[in-house]
N, CA, C and O of each residue as an XYZ file, in Angstrom:
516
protein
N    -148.666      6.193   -126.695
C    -148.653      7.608   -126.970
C    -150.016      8.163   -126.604
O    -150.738      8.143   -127.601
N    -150.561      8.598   -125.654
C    -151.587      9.032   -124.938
C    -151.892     10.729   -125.506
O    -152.947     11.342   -125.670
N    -150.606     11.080   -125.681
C    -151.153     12.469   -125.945
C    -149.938     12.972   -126.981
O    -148.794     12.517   -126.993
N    -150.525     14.128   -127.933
C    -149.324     14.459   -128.702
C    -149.960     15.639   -128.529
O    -151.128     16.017   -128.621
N    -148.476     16.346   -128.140
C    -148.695     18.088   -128.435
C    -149.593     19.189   -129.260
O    -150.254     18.891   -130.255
N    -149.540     20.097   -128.871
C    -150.407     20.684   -129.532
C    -149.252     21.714   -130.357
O    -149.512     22.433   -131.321
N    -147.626     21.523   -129.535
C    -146.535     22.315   -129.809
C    -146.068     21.931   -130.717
O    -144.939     21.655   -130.309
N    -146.104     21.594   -132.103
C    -145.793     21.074   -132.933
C    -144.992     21.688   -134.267
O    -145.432     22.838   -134.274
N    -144.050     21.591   -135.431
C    -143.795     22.395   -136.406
C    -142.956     21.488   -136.921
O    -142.293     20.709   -136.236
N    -142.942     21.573   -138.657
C    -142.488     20.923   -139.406
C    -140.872     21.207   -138.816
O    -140.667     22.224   -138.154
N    -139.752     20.237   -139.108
C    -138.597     20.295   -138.958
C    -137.834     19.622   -140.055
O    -138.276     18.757   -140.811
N    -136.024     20.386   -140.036
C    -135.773     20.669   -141.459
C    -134.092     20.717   -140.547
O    -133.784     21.689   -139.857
N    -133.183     19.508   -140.724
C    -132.022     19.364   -140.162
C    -130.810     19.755   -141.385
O    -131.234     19.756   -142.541
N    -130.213     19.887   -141.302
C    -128.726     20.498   -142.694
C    -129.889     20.161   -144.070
O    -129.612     19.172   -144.749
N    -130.914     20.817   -144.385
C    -131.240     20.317   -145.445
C    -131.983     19.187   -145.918
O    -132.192     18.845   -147.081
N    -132.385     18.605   -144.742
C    -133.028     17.304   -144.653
C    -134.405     17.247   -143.673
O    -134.324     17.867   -142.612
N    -135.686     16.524   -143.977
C    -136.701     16.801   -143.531
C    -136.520     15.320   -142.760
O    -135.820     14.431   -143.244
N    -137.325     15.163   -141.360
C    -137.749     14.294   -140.705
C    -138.857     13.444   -141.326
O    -140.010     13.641   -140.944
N    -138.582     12.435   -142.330
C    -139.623     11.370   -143.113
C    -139.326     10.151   -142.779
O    -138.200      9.864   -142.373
N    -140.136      9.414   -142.883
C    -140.858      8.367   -142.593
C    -141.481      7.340   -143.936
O    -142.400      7.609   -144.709
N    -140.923      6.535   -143.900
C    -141.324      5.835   -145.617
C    -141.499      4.627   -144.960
O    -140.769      3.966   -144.221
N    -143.259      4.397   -145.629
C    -143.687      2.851   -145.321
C    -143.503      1.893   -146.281
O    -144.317      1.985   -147.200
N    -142.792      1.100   -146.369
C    -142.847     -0.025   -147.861
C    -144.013     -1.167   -147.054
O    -143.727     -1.221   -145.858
N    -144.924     -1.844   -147.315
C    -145.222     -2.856   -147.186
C    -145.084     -4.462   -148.029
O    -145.089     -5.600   -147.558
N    -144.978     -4.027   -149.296
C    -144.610     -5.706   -149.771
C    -143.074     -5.395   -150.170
O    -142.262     -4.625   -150.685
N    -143.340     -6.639   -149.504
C    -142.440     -7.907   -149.489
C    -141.202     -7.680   -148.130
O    -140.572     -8.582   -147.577
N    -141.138     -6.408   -147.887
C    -140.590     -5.668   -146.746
C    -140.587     -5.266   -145.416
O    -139.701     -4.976   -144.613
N    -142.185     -5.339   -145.375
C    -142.776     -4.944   -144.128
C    -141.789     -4.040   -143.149
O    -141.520     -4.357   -141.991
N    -141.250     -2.739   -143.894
C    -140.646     -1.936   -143.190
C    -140.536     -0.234   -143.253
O    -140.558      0.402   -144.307
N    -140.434      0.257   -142.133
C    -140.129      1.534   -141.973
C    -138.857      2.277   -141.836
O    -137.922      2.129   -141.049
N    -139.053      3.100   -142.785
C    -137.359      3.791   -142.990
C    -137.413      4.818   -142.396
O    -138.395      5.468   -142.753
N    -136.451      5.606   -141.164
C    -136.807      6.910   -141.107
C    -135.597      7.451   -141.342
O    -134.604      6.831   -140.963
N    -135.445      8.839   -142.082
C    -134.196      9.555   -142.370
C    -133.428      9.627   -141.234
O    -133.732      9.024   -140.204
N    -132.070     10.595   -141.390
C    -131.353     10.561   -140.399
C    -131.334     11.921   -139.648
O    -130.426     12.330   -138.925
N    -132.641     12.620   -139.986
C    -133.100     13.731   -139.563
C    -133.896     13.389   -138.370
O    -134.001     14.167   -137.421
N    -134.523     12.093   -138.418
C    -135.932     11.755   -137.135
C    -134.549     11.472   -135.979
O    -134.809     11.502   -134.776
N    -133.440     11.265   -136.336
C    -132.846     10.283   -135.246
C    -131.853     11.605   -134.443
O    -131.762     11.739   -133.223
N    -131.259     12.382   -135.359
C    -130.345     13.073   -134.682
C    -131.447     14.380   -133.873
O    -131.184     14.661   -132.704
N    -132.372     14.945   -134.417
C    -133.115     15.739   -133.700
C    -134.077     14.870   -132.582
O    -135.284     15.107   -132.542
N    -133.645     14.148   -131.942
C    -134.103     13.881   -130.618
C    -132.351     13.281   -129.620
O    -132.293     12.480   -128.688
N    -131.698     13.705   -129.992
C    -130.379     13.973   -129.429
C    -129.295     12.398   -129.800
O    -128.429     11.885   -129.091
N    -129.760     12.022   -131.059
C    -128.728     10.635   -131.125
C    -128.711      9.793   -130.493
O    -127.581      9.504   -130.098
N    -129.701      9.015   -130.068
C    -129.970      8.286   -128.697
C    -129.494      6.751   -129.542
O    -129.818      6.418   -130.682
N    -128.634      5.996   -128.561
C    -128.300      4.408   -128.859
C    -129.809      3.890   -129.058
O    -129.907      2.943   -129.838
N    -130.664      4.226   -128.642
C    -131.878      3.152   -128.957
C    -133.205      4.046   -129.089
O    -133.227      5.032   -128.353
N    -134.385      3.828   -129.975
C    -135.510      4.357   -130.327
C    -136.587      3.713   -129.482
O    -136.485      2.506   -129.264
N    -137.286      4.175   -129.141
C    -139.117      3.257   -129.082
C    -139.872      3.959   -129.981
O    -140.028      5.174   -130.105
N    -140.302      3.072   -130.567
C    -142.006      3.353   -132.063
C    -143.302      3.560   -130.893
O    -143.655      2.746   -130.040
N    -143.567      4.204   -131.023
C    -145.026      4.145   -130.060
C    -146.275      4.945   -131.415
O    -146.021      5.935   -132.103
N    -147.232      4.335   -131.432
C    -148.355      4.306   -132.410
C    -149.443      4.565   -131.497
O    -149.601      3.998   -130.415
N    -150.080      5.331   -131.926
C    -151.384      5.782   -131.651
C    -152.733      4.679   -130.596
O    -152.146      3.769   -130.011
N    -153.451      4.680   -130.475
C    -154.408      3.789   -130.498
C    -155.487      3.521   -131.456
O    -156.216      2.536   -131.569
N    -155.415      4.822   -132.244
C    -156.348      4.486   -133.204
C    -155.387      4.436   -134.878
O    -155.911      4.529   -135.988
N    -154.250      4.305   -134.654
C    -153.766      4.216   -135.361
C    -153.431      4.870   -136.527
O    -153.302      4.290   -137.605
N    -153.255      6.303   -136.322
C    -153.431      7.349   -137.585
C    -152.260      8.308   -136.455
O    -152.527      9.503   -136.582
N    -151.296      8.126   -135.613
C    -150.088      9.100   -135.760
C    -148.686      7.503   -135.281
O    -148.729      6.337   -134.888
N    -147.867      8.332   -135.590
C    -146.824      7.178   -134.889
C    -145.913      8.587   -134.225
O    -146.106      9.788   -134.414
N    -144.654      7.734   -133.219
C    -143.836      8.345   -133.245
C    -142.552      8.037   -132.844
O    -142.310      6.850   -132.627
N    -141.580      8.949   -132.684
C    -140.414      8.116   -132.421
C    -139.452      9.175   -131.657
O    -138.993     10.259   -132.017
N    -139.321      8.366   -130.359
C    -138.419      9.180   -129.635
C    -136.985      7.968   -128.666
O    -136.736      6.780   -128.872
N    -136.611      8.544   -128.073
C    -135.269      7.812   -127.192
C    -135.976      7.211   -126.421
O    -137.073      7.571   -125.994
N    -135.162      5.858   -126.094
C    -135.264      4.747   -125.447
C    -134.389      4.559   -124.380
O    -133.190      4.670   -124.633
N    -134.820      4.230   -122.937
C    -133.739      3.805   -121.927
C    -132.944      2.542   -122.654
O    -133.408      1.836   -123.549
N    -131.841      2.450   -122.145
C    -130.870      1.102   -122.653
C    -131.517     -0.150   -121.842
O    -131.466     -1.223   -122.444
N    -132.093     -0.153   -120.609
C    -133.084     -1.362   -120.773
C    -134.633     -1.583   -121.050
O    -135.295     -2.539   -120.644
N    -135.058     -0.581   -121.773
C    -136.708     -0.344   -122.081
C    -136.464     -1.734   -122.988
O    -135.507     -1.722   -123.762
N    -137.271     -2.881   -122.914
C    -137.499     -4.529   -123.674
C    -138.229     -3.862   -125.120
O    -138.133     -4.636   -126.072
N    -138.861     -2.699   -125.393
C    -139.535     -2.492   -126.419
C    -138.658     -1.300   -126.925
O    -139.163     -0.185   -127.053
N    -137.369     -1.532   -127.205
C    -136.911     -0.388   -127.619
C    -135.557     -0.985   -129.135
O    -134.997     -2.081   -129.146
N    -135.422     -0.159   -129.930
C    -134.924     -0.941   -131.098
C    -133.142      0.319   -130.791
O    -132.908      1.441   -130.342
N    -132.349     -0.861   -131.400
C    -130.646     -0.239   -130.856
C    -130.942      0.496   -132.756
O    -131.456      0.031   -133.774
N    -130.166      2.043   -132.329
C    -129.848      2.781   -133.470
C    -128.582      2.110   -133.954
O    -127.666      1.902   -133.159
N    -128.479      1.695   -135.472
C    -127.023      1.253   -136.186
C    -126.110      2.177   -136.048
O    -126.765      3.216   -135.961
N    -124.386      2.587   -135.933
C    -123.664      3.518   -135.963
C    -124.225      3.861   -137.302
O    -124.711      4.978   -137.123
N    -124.429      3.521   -138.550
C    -124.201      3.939   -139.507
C    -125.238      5.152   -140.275
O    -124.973      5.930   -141.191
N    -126.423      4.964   -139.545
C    -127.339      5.926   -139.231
C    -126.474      7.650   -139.264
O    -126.851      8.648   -139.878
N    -125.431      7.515   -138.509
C    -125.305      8.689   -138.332
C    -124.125      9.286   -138.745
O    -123.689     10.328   -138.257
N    -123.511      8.549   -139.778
C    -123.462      8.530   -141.073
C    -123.462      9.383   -141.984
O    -124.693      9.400   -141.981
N    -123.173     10.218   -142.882
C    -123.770     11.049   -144.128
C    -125.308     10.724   -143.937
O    -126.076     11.236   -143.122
N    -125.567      9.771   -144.861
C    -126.638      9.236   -145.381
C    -127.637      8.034   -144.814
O    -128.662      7.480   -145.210
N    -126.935      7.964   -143.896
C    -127.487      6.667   -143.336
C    -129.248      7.103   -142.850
O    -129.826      8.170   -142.647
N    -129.658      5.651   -142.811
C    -131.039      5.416   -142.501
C    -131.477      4.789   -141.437
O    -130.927      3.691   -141.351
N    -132.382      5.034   -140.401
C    -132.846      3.686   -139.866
C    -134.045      2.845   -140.657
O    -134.796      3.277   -141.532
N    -134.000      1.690   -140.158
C    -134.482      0.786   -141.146
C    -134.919      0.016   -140.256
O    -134.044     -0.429   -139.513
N    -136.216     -0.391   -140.004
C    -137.056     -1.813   -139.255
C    -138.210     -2.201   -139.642
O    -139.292     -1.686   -139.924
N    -137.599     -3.557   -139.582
C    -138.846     -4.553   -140.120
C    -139.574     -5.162   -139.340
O    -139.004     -6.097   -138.778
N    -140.760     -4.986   -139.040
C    -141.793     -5.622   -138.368
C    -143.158     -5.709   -139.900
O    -143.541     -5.039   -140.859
N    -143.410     -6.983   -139.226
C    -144.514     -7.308   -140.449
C    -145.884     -6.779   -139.726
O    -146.836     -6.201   -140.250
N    -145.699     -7.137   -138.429
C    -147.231     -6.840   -137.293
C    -147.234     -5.441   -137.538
O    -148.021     -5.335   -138.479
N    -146.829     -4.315   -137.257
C    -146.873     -3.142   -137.124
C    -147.141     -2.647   -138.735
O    -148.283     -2.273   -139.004
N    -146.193     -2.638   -139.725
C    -146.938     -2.662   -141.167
C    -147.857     -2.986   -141.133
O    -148.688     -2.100   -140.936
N    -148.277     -4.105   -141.252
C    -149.713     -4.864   -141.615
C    -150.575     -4.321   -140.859
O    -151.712     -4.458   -141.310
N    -150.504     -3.568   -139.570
C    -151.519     -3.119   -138.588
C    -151.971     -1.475   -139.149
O    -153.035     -0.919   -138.877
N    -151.009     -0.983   -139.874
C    -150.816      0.656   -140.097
C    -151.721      0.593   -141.430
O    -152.724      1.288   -141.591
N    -151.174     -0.432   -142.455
C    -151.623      0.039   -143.736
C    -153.027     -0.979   -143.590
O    -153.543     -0.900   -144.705
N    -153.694     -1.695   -142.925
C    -154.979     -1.986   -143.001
C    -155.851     -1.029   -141.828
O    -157.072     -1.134   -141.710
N    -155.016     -0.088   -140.989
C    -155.952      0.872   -140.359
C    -156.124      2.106   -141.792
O    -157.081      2.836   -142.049
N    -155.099      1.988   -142.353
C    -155.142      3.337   -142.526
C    -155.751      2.862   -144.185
O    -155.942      3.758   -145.008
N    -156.013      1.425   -144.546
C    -156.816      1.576   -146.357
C    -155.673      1.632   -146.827
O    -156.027      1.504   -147.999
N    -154.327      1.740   -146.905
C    -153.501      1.838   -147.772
C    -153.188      0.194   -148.510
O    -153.164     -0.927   -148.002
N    -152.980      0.669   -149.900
C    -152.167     -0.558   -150.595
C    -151.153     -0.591   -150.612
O    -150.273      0.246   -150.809
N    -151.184     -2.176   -150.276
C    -149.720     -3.246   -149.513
C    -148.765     -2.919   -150.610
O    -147.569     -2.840   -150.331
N    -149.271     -2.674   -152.118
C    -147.658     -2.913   -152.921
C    -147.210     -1.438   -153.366
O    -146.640     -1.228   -154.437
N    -147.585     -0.252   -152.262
C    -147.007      0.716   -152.255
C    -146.333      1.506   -151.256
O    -146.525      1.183   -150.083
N    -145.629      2.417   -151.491
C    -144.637      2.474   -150.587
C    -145.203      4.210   -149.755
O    -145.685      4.855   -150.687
N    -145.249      4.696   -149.005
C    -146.251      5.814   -147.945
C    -144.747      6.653   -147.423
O    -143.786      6.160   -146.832
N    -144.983      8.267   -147.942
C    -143.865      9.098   -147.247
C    -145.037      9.913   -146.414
O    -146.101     10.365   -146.838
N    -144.367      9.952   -144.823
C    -144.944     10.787   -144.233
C    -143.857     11.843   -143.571
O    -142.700     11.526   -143.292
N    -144.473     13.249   -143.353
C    -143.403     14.641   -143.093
C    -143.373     14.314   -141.436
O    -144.521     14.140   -141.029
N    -142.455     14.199   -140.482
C    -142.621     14.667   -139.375
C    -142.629     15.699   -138.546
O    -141.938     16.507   -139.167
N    -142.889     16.122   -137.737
C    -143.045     17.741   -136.640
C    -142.210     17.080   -135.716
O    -142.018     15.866   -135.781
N    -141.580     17.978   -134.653
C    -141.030     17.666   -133.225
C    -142.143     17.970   -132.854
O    -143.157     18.359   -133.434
N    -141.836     17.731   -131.665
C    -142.327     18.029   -130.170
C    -141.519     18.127   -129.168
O    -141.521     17.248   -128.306
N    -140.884     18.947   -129.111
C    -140.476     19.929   -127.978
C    -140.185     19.093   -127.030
O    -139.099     18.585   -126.754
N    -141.905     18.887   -126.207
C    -142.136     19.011   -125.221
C    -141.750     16.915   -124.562
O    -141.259     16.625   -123.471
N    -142.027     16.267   -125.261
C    -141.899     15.115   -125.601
C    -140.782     14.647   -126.113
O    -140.450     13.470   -125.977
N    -139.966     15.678   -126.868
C    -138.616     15.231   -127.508
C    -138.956     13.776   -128.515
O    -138.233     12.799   -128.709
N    -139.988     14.004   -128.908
C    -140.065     12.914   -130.022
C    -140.355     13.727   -131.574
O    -140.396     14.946   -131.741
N    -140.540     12.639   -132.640
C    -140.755     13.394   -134.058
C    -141.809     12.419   -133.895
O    -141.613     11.276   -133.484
N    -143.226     13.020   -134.313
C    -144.563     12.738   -134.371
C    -144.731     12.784   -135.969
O    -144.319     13.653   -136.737
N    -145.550     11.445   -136.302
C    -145.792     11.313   -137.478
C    -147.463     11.121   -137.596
O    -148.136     10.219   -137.097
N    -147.933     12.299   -138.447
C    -149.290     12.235   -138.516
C    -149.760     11.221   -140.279
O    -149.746     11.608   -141.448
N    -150.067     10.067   -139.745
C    -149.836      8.731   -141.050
C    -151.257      9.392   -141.706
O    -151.270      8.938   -142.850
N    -152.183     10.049   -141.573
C    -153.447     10.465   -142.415
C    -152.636     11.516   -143.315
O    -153.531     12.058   -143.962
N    -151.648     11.983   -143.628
C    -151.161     12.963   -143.740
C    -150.175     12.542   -145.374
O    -149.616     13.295   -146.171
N    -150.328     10.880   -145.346
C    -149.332     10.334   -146.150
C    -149.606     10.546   -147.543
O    -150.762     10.791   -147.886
N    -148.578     10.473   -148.474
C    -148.686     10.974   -149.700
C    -147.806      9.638   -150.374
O    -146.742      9.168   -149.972
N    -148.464      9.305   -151.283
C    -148.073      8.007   -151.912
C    -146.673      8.165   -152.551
O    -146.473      9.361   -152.766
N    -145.817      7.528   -152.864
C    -144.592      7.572   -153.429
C    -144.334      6.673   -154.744
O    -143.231      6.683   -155.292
């Protein structure tokens, strides 16, 4: 993620905000509502792309053969459904850039971007849960 917009604004789908929930113990995973997934057009597969310095993430559509790209569950899209992925490297990399403690769980708000068609998550921004 080289560059994130400057076009940015909170977004708000049937009632539902684009969030982002970090659990780190025992989980090492990221939940994102089913607001991050359908406002970038329902795509079969996501790519996570993270910052370099490690203080935004984001998440937009994936070609069907991008090797770094994670398949969306049908169930995601769903009522209620969630996406849900566990990587321990990427946790463990976020909450020791960012000082956070491992046995708590991090909601962050996302913005679109337009221009990028991704939901940008600014992780300095996080509010403990």
């Amino acid at each position: 993620m080289e560059r994130v917009s400057k076009n940015l604004k909170p977004i708000i789908v049937k009632g539902s905000r684009a969030t982002l929930y970090m659990a780190c113990y025992h989980s090492y995973r990221l939940s994102m509502t089913r607001a991050c997934i359908m406002l970038i057009g329902r795509p079969e597969r996501v790519k996570i792309l993270l910052s370099k310095d490690y203080k935004s993430l984001a998440v937009c559509p994936a070609a069907p053969d991008d090797s770094a790209a994670h398949p969306v569950p049908n169930y995601v899209y769903r009522r209620c459904g969630r996406f849900r992925l566990s990587s321990l490297p990427l946790a463990l990399s976020i909450y020791l850039a960012m000082n956070w403690e491992n046995t708590k769980t991090y909601k962050i708000i996302g913005t679109f971007d337009e221009d990028q068609n991704a939901v940008v998550f600014d992780l300095t921004g996080a509010v403990n849960e």
